[in-house]
C-alpha positions in Angstrom: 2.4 -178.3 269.7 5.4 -178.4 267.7 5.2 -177.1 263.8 6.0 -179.7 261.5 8.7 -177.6 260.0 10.5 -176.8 263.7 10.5 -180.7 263.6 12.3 -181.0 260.9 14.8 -178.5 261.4 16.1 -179.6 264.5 15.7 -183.5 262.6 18.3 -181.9 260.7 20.5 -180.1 262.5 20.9 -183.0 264.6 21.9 -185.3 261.6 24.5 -182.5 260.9 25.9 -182.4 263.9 26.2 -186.0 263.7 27.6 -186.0 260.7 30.7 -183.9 261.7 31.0 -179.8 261.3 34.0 -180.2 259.7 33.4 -182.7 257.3 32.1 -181.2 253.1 28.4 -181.0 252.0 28.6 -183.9 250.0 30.1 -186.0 253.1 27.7 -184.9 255.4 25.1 -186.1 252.9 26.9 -189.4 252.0 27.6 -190.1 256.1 23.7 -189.6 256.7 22.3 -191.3 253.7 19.9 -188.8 252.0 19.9 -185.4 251.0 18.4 -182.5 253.2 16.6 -180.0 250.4 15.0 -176.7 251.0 12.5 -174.5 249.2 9.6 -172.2 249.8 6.5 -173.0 251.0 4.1 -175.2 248.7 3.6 -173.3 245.2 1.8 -175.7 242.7 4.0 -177.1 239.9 7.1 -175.9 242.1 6.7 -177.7 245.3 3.5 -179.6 246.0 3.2 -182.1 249.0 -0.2 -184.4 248.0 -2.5 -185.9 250.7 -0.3 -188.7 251.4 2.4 -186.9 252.2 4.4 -186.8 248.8 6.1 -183.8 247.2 6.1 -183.2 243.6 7.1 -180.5 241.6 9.9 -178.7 239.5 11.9 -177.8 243.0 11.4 -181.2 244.5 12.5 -183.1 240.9 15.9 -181.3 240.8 16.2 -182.2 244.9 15.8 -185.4 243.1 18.2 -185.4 240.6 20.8 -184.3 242.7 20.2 -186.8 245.0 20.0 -190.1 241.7 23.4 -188.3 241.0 24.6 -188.9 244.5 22.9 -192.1 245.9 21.4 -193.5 242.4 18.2 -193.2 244.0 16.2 -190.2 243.9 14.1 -191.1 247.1 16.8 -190.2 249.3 16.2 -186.5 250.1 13.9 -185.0 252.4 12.2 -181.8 251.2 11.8 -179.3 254.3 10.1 -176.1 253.4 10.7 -172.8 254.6 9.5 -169.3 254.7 11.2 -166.0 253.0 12.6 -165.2 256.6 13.9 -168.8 257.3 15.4 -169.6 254.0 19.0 -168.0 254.6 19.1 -169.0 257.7 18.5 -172.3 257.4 21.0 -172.5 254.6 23.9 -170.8 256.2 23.3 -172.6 259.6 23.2 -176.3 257.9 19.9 -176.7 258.3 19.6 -177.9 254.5 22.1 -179.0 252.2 21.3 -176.2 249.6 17.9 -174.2 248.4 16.8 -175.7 245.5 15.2 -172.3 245.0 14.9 -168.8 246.8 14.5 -165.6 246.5 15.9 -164.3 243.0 19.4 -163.8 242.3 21.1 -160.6 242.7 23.9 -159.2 243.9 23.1 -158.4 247.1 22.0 -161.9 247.8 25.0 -163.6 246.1 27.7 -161.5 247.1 26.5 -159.9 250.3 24.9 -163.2 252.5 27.5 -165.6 252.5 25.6 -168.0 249.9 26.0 -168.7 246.1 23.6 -169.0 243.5 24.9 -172.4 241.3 23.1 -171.7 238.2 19.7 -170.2 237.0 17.6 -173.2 236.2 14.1 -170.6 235.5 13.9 -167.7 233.7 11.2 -166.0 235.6 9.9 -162.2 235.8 7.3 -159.4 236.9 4.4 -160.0 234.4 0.4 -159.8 234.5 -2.5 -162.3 234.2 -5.5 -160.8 232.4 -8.9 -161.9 231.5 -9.0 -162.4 227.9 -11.3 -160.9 226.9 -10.5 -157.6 227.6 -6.6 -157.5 227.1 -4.2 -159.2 225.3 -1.2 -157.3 225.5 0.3 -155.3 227.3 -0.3 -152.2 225.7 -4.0 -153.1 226.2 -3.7 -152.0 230.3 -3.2 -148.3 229.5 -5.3 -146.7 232.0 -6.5 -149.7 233.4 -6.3 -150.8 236.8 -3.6 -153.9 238.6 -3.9 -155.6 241.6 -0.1 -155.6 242.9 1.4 -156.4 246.4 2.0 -153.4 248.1 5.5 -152.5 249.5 6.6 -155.2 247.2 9.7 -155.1 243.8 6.4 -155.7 242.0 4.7 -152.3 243.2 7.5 -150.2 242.5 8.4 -152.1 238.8 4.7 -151.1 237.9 4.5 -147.3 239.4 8.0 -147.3 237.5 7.3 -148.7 234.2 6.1 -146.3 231.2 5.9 -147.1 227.7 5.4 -144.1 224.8 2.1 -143.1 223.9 0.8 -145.8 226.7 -1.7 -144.3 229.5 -0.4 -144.6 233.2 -1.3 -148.0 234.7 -3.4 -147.9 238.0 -1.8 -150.0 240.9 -4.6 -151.3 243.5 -2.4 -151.8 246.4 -3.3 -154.6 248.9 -1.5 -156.2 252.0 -0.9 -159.2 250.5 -0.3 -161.2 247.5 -3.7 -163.3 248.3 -5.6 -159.9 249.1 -4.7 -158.6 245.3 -5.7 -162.2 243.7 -9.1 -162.0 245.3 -9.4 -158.8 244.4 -8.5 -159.3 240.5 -10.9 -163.0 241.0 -13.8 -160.5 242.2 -13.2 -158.3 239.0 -11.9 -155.3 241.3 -8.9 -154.2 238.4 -8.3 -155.3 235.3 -5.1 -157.2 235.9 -3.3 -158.5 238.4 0.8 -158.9 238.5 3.8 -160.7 239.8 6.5 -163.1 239.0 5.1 -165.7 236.6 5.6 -168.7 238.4 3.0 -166.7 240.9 0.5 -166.3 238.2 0.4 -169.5 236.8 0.0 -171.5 239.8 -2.8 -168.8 240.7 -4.1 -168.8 237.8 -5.3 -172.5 237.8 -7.1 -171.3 241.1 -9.7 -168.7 239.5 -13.0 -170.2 238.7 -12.4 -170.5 234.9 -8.0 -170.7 234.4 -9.5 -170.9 230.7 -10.6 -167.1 230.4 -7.4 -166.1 232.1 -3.7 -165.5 229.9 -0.5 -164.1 231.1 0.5 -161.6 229.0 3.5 -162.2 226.5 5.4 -159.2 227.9 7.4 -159.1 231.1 8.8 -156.0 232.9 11.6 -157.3 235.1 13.6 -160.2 235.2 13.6 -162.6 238.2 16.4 -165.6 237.6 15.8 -168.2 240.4 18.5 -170.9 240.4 19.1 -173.6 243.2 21.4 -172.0 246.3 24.6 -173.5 248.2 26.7 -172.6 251.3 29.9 -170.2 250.3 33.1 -172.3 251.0 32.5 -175.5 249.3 33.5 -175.2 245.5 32.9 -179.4 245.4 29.4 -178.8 246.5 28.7 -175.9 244.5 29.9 -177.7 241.2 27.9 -180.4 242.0 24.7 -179.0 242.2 25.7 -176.3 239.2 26.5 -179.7 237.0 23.6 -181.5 238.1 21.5 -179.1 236.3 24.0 -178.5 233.7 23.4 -182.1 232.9 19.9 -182.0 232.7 19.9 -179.2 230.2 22.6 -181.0 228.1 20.9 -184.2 228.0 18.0 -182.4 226.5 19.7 -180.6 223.9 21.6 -184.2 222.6 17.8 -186.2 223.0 19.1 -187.7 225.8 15.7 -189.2 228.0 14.5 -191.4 230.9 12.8 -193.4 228.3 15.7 -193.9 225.8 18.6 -193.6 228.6 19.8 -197.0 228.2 19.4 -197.4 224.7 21.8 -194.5 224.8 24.5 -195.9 226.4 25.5 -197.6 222.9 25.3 -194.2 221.3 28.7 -193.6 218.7 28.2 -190.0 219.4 31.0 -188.9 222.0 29.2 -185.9 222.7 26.2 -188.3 224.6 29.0 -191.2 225.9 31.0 -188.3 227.8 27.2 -187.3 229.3 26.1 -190.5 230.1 29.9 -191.9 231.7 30.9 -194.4 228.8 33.5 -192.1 228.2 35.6 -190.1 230.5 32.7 -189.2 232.6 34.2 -189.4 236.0 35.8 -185.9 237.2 37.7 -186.4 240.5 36.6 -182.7 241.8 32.8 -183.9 241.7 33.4 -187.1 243.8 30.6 -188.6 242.2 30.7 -192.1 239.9 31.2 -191.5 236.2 27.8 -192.9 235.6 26.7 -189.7 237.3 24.2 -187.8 234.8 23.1 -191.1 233.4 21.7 -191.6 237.2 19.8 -188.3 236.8 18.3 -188.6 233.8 17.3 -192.2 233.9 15.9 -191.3 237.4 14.1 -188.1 236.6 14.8 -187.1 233.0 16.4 -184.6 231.2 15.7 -180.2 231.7 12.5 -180.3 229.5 11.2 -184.0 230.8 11.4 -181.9 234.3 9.5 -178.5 232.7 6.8 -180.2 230.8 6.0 -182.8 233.8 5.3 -180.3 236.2 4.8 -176.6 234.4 4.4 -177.1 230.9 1.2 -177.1 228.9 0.5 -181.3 229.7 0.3 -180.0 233.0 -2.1 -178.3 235.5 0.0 -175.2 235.6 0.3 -174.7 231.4 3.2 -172.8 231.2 5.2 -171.7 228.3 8.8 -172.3 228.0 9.3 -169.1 226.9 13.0 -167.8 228.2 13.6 -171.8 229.6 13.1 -173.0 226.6 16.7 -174.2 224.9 19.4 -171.6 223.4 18.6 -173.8 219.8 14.8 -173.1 220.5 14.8 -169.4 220.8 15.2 -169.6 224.8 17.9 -168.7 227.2 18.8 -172.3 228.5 22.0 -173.0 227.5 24.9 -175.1 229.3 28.5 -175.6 229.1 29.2 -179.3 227.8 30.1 -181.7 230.0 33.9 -182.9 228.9 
């Protein structure tokens, strides 16, 4: 019986073909009438497909946005998801019009796979959950035992890291990811690590998320950012912008809610955002009205965090690093002008 996601890659790779090989991202898109979005496999508060069939999640809202800045209606995408060894090709062969996330960005993967990383919309990295009431920092697992991943960045990050006067840390190697988590749910080590979108959405798995924390430290830094197709500056500034606008939009108060009542702003910092003013660039070939359609259709950088990461939500995530440059964070965005 065919897989649900071999369906839908040659659903789309037909609809490419159809579309013309010749012919941009963004006119391959338009031609078809939706947008064709990839990402990894369900990961709560990322991408979440419900019993009825519908996605949700921080991925799936910025397939979304780009897709209210393209059609004006966010409905028209179609999330496919795809394993670590399907991702790049799937990308590279047209499969999907871009990753809305992947693997994290580095040089080898921008520079050396003929794809391009359009911006870093999460701040992630290598950190540990813990039971509270044994550590709190992460000092506190000196000599203590982790659950890690074996043959994984996260294994060798831990057997690398030392801090002064701190006792070695023990790895507890395991197969795979879900072979360490058991192990740290079944109180086998003290701690168990790896990127902190990982933890979170694992960590509202254990039996009682409440006696679980992810500790404030982080070892190494994982920047995931939605992917395009080298060879198509129009479609990597589009996706780049559309999250550029979302950020932006935050930082001037800029909402779904208040959206509208925007449009009559007298600052000309919000009427270039929202297309009252000079908001049409030719080299997009999107409507002037173009971020207005995003954040009236899915909201602004933080609506999009706190909706499906943030502490309102099942996942309860910090901003930490995502939150904005004025907020002691690391998201930050060139104006739009």
């Amino acid at each position: 019986m065919i897989s649900r996601l071999f369906r839908n890659i040659l659903i789309a790779s037909a609809l490419l073909l159809a579309a013309g090989a010749d012919a941009s991202t963004l006119e391959q898109a338009q031609k078809r009438g939706f947008l064709i979005c990839g990402a990894s496999n369900g990961l709560p508060g990322f991408a979440h497909q419900d019993e009825a069939g519908r996605w949700s999640g921080f991925d799936v809202d910025f397939c979304r946005a780009l897709a209210a800045a393209i059609f004006d209606d966010p409905e028209k995408m179609r999330f496919v998801t795809l394993s670590a060894k399907d991702r790049v090709k799937a990308l590279q062969s047209g499969v999907v019009d871009l990753l809305a996330r992947g693997a994290a960005f580095t040089l080898s993967r921008d520079a050396g796979q003929g794809l391009s990383y359009t911006a870093i919309s999460f701040f992630d990295g290598q950190g540990f959950l813990a039971r509270k009431k044994s550590v709190a920092a992460l000092r506190d697992l000196g000599g203590l035992s982790v659950c890690v991943q074996q043959g994984t960045p996260f294994e060798l990050d831990l057997v690398d890291f030392h801090r002064e006067g701190m006792k070695p840390i023990e790895p507890k190697l395991f197969p795979t990811f879900e072979e360490a988590a058991k192990a740290y749910s079944d109180a086998k080590c003290e701690a168990l690590t790896a990127d902190l979108s990982t933890l979170a959405a694992k960590r509202q798995e254990l039996a009682a998320p409440a006696d679980h924390a992810i500790l404030p430290e982080l070892i190494d830094k994982e920047p995931l950012g939605p992917i395009v197709r080298q060879s198509d500056d129009q479609w990597f500034d589009i996706v780049r912008w559309t999250h550029f606008a979302m950020v932006d939009a935050e930082e001037l108060g800029v909402t779904s809610a208040n959206a509208d009542e925007q449009l009559k702003s007298a600052d000309p910092r919000v009427r270039r955002l929202l297309g009252v003013d000079g908001g049409r660039v030719e080299g997009l070939g999107l409507e002037a009205d173009w971020a207005y359609r995003i954040v009236k259709h899915v909201g602004n950088y933080g609506e999009v965090f706190e909706r499906n990461l943030g502490a309102g939500s099942p996942i309860g995530l910090e901003r930490r690093l995502n939150a904005l440059w004025t907020k002691g964070g690391l998201m930050y965005a060139p104006p739009v002008r």
